[in-house]
C-alpha positions in Angstrom: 165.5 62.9 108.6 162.8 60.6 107.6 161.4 62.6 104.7 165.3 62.4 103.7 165.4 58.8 103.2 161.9 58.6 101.4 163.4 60.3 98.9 166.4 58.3 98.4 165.9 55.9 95.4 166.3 52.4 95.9 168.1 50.1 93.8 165.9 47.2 93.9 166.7 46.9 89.8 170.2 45.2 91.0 168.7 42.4 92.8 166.7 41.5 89.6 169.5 42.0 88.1 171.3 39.4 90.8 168.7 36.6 89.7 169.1 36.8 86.1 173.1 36.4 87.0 172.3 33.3 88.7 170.0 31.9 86.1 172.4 32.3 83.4 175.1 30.5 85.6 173.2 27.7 85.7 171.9 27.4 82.8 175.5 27.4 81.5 176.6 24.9 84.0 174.2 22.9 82.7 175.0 23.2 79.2 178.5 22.0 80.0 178.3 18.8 82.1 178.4 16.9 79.0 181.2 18.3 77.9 183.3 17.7 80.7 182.3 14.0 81.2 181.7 12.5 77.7 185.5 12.3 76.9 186.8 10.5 80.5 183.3 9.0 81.8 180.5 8.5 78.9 182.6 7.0 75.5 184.1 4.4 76.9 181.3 3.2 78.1 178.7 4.3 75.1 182.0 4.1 72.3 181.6 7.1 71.2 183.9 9.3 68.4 184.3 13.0 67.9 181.4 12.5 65.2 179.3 11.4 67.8 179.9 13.9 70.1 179.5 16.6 67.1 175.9 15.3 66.3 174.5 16.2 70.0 176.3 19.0 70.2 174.9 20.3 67.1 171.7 18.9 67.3 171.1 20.7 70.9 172.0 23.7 68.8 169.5 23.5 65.9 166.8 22.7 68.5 167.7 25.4 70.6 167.6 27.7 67.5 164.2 26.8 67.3 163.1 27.0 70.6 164.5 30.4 70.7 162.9 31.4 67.5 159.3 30.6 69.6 161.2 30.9 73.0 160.7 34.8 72.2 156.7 35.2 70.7 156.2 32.5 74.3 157.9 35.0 76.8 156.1 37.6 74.9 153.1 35.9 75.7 153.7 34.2 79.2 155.0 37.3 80.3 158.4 37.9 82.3 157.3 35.8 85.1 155.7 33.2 84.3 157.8 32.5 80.9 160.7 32.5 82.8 159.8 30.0 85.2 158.5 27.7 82.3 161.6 28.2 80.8 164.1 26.9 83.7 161.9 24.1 84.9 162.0 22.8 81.5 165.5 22.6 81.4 166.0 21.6 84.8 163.9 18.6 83.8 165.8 17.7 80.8 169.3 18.4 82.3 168.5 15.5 85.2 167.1 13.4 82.0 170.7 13.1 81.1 171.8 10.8 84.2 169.3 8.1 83.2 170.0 7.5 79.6 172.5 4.4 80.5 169.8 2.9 82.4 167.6 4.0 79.4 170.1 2.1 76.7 170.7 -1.2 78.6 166.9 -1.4 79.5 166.5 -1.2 75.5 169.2 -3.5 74.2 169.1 -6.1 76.9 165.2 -5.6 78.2 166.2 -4.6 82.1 165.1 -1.6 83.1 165.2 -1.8 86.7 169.2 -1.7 86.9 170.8 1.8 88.7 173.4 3.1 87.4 176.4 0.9 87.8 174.3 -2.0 87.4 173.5 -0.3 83.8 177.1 0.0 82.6 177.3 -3.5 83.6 174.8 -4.7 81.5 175.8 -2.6 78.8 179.4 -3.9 78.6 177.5 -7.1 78.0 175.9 -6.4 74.6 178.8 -7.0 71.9 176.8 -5.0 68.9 178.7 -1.7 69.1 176.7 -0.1 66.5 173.7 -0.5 68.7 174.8 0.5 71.8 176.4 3.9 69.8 172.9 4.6 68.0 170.6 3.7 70.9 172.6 6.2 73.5 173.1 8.6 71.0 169.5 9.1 70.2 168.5 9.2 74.3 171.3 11.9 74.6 169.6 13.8 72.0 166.6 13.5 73.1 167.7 15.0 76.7 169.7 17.6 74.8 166.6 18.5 73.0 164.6 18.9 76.7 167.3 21.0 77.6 167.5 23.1 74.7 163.9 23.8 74.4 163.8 25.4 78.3 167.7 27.0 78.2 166.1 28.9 74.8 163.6 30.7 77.1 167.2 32.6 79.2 167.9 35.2 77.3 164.8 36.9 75.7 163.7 36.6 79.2 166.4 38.3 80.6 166.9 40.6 78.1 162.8 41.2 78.2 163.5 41.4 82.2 166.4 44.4 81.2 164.1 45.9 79.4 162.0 46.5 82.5 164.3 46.9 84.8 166.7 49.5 83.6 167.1 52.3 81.3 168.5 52.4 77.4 172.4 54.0 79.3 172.5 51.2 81.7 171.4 48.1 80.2 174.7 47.2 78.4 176.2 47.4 81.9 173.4 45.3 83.8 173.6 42.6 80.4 177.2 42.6 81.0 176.5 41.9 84.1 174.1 38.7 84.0 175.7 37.5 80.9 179.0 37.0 82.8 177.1 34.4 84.6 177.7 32.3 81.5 181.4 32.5 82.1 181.2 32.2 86.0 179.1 28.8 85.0 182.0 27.7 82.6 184.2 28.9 85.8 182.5 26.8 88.3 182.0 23.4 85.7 185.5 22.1 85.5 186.4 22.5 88.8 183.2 20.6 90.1 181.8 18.7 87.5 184.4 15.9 86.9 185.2 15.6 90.3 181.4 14.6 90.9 181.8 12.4 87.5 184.6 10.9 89.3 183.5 10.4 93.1 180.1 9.7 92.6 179.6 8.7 88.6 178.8 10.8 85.7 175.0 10.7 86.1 175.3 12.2 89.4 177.1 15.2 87.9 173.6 15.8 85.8 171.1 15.2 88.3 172.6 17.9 90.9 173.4 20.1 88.6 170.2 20.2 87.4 168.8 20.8 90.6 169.6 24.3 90.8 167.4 25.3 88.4 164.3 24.2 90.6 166.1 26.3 93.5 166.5 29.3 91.2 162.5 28.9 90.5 161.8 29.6 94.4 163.7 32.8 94.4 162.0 33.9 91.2 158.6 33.3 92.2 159.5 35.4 95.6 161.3 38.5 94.4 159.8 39.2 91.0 157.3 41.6 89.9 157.0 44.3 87.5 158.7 47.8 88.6 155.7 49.7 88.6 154.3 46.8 90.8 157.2 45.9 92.9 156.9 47.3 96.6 160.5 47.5 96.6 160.6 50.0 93.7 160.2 53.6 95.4 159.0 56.3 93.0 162.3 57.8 92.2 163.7 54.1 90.9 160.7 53.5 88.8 161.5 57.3 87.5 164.9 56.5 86.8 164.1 53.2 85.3 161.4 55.0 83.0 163.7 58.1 82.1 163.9 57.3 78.4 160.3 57.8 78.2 159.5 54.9 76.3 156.6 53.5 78.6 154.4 56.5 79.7 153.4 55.6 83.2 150.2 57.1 85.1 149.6 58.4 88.8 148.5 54.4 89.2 151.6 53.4 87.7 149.9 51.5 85.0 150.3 52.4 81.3 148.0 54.7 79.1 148.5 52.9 76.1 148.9 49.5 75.4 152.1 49.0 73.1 151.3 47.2 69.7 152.3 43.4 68.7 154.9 42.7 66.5 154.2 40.0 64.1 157.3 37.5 62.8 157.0 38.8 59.5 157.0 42.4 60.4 160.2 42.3 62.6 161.9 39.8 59.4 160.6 43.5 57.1 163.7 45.4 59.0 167.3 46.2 58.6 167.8 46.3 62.1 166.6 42.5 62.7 168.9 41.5 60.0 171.6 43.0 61.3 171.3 41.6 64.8 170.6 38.2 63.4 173.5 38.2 61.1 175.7 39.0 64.0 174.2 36.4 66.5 174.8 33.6 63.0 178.4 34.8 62.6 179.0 34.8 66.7 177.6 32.6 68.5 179.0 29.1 67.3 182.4 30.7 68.4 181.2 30.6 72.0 180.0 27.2 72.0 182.7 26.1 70.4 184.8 27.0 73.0 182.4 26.2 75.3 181.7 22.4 74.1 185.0 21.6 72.5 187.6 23.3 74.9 188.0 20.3 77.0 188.4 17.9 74.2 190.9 19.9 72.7 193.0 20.0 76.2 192.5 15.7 75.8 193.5 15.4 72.3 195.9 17.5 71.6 197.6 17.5 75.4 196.6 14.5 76.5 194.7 15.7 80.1 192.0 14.1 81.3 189.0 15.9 82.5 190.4 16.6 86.2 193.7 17.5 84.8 192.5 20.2 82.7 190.3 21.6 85.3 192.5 24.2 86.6 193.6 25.6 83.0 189.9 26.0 82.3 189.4 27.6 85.7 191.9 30.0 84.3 190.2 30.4 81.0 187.2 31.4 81.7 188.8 33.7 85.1 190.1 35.5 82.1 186.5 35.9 80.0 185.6 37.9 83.6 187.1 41.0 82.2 184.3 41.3 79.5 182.8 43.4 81.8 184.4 46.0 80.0 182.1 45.0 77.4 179.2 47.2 79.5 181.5 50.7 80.5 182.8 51.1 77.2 179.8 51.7 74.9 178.8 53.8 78.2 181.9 56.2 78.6 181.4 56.4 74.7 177.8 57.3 75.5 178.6 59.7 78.5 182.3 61.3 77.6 182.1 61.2 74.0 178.4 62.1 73.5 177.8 59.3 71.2 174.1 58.0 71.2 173.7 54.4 72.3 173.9 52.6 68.9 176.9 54.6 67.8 178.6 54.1 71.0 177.8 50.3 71.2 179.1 49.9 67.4 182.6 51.3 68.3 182.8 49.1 71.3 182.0 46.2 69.3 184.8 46.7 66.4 187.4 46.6 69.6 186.3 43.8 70.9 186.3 42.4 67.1 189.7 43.0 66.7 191.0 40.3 69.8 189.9 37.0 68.8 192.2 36.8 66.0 194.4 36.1 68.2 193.0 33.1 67.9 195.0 32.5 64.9 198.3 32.0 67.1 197.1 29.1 69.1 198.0 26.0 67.8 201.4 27.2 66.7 202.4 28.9 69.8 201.2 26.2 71.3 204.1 23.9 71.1 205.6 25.6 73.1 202.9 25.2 76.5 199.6 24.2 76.8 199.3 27.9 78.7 199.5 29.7 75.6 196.4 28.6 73.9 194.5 28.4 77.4 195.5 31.8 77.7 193.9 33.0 73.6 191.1 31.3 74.2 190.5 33.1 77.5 191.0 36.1 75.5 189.0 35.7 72.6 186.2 34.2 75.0 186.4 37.5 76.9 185.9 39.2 73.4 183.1 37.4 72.7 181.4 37.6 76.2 181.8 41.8 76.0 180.4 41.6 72.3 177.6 39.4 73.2 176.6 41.9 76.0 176.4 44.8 73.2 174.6 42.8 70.4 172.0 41.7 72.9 171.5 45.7 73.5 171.7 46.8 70.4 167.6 45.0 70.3 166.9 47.1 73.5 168.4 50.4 71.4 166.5 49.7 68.3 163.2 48.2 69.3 159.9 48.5 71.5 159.9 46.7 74.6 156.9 44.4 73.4 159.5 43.7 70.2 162.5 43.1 72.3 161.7 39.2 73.4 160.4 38.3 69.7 164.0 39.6 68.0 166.0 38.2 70.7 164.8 35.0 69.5 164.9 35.4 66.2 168.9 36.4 66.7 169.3 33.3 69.3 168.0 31.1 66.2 170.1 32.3 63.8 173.0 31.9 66.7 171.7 28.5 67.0 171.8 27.6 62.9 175.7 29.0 62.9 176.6 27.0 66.3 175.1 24.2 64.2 177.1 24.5 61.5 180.2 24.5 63.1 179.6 22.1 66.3 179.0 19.7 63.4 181.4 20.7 60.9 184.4 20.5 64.1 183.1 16.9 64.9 183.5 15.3 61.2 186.2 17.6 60.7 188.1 15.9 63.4 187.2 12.7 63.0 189.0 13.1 59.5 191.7 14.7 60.6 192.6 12.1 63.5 192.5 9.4 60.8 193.3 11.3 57.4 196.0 13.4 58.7 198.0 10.7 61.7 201.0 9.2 61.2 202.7 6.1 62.4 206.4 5.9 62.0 206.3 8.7 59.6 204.0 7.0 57.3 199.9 8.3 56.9 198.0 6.2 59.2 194.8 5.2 56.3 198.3 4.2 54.3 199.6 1.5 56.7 196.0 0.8 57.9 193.9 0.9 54.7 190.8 -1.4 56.4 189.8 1.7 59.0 189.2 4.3 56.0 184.8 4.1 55.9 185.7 1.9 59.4 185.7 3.7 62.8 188.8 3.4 64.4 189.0 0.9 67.7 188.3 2.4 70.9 192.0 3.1 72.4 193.4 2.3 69.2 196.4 5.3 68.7 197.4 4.8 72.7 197.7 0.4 71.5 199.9 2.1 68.5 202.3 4.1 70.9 202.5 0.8 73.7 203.5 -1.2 71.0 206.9 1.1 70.4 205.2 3.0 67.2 205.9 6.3 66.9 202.5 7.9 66.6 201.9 12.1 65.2 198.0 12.6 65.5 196.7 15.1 62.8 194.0 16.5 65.1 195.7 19.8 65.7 195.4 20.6 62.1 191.8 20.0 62.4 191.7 22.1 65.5 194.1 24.7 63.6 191.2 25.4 60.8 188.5 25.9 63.3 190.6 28.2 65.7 190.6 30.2 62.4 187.6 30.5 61.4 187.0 31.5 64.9 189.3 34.3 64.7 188.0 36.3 61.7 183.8 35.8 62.7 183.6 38.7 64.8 185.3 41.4 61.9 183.1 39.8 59.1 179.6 40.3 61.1 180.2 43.3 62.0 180.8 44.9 58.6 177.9 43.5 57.5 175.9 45.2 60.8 177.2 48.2 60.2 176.5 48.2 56.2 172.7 46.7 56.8 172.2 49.4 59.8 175.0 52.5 59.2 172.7 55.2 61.6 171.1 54.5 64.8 167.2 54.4 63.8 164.7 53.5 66.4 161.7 51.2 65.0 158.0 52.7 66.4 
């Protein structure tokens, strides 16, 4: 009976798999605390516009591009284990920078630095030179977004490096699909805790314990991680199954006969393959974080919630990105009923999933009618995304070495980064313009009757004076929103047409 159960394999892989589940959660509840308080908590007090909002959000992307283009060649270097923890206690450390910028920005403009927090906002409501309370908080925000965008670079070729180890080429879209939905459970769990902590115990409060999961996370890593060759809790027949592609040949010691060679940047920049994943990562990933960072202002401008209002209709959007799980069995029953090999399989998989975010192009006019029906697209095209994300991401696995696999993960994340840029930035100005440019007031254009605001910010609260006052105010915003939601729509389609051109057949790179 004993000699039975030795010989059962154990499934130790899952619990790593677990941890990387709960790193991405946090990492993404991290990355969204500033959404979800900057509307209702942090520009009234700092003044801030759409603009303003646009530049952090789009800077934290260009510096996480960055950081993941080196995030990749580091992990590579660190290793799994210790790059990872590097990685999270970095961004731990800049996520809890956040809460301290007010006391940083009244310390500068009024020379007290040893106010708390409502003792800062007190000080700060004192200063009467807008333009230097805007550039002086703007520039601390971006500086924490920069901490935090250096460290939250280091998630995903370490998990995807951790994959690697962990699991064979048929399972890893499955295990990705897997951790990566941690993104959306974080985006689950934010509205629906986040400005309730903003607004029971102040914004700054939401950052710090937030951030404090990270340095929890770190305690579990440093306990249950090791390789799979290494790992007492790997029996021989996991570490068999794990190795079944034969891509690592493992000896009686379980160590490796030969030492896999280094990719250099410009080697990995001399193929198709890198192209193609980077390409689809440019095209891609802004649409994520623009849902991500932008969803909750949309829900305020155009609907008028504030941040606990909209929590449940968030809850609900991202409850519905959950079903991108598919996005792991359906490259595998391709795999496994249809006897498609892995890239093949994944490629299909991905045109599906392609095909649902233009849906997106029916939110803004359906959504007269309810709130509910955008919500709902969104959801939708965010599940889309989540089940494409999990194939692109193996596609690197499929097509590369394992000591490649962190390096081109990074390079993709950049050029994710570089298109999340671009459009976090482009949606800020875009709707800035619109709110002015494109507003009415009793039926007449808004820079018509009020020609002083066109190169002028607008006041704070200035539309809701307008509609107090008896005007009948239209705000132009949705059209901003309208173009955006488009360009969203038809991403997916248009990157992977070019994949599939730059890499037609499934070629594995030695």
């Amino acid at each position: 009976m004993s000699s039975v159960k030795l010989l059962k394999p154990t499934n130790f892989r899952w619990t790593i798999c677990v941890l990387l589940f709960i790193a991405t959660t946090i990492n993404y509840l991290d990355r969204q605390v500033l959404s979800l308080t900057w509307k209702d908590f942090i520009a009234p007090e700092f003044h801030w516009n759409n603009n303003d909002y646009g530049n952090i959000t789009a800077l934290f992307s260009i510096f996480y591009a960055v950081g993941m283009l080196f995030a990749g060649k580091f992990v590579d270097w660190m290793d799994t284990k210790k790059g990872f923890l590097w990685a999270i206690g970095i961004w731990s450390v800049g996520a809890v920078l956040h809460a301290f910028c007010g006391i940083a920005t009244s310390g500068i403009l009024t020379g007290n630095w040893t106010a708390g927090f409502h003792g800062s906002k007190e000080l700060i409501a004192t200063v009467s030179n807008t333009s230097a309370i805007i550039s002086t908080s703007v520039s601390l925000f971006i500086f924490a977004r920069f901490v935090l965008a250096i460290g939250e670079a280091g998630n995903f070729p370490a998990a995807i490096k951790t994959t690697a180890e962990y699991f064979p080429k048929k399972d890893r879209a499955l295990s990705t699909s897997i951790w990566n939905a941690g993104a959306t459970v974080g985006a689950l769990a934010a509205p629906i805790t986040i400005p309730f902590i903003a607004k029971s115990m102040g914004w700054e409060w939401a950052f710090i314990i937030i951030g404090a999961l990270g340095f929890v996370w770190m305690g579990l890593w440093v306990f249950y991680y090791k390789k799979p060759h290494e790992h007492h809790k790997v029996n021989e027949h996991e570490l068999t199954y794990i190795n079944q592609d034969q891509e690592e040949i493992v000896t009686d010691k379980a160590e490796p006969q030969t030492e896999e060679r280094k990719f250099t940047f410009k080697e990995c920049f001399s193929y198709r393959q890198t192209w193609a994943f980077a390409f689809g990562k440019f095209m891609t990933d802004g649409v994520w974080w623009f849902f991500l960072f932008w969803t909750p202002a949309y829900l305020s401008s155009v609907y008028q919630m504030d941040s606990t209002q909209s929590a449940f209709p968030l809850f609900v959007l991202y409850m519905i990105t959950l079903f991108s799980i598919i996005g792991g069995w359906l490259p595998k029953y391709f795999v496994e009923k249809k006897g498609m090999n892995a890239y093949n399989g994944r490629m299909k998989a991905m045109l599906i999933f392609a095909f649902f975010p233009l849906l997106a192009l029916l939110a803004q006019p359906l959504g007269s009618v309810t709130y509910w029906i955008p919500v709902l697209i969104i959801g939708v095209a965010g599940a889309a995304h989540q089940a494409w994300s999990a194939n692109i991401f193996s596609t690197v696995g499929d097509m590369f070495p394992k000591k490649a696999i962190a390096t081109i993960t990074g390079i993709g994340g950049m050029a994710g980064g570089i298109g999340s840029f671009l459009i976090n930035k482009s949606s800020g100005l875009l709707f800035d313009h619109a709110h002015k440019a494109w507003s009415t007031v009793d039926g007449v254009p808004l820079m018509e009757k009020y020609p002083q605001y066109i190169n002028e910010r607008l006041p704070d609260g200035f539309f809701e004076k307008l509609e107090k006052s008896g005007a009948v105010v239209v705000d132009g915003i949705d059209k901003g929103y309208m173009i955006i939601f488009s360009i969203c729509a038809v991403a997916y389609l248009i990157a992977w047409t070019v994949m599939k051109t730059l890499v037609p057949k499934y070629k594995v790179i030695k």
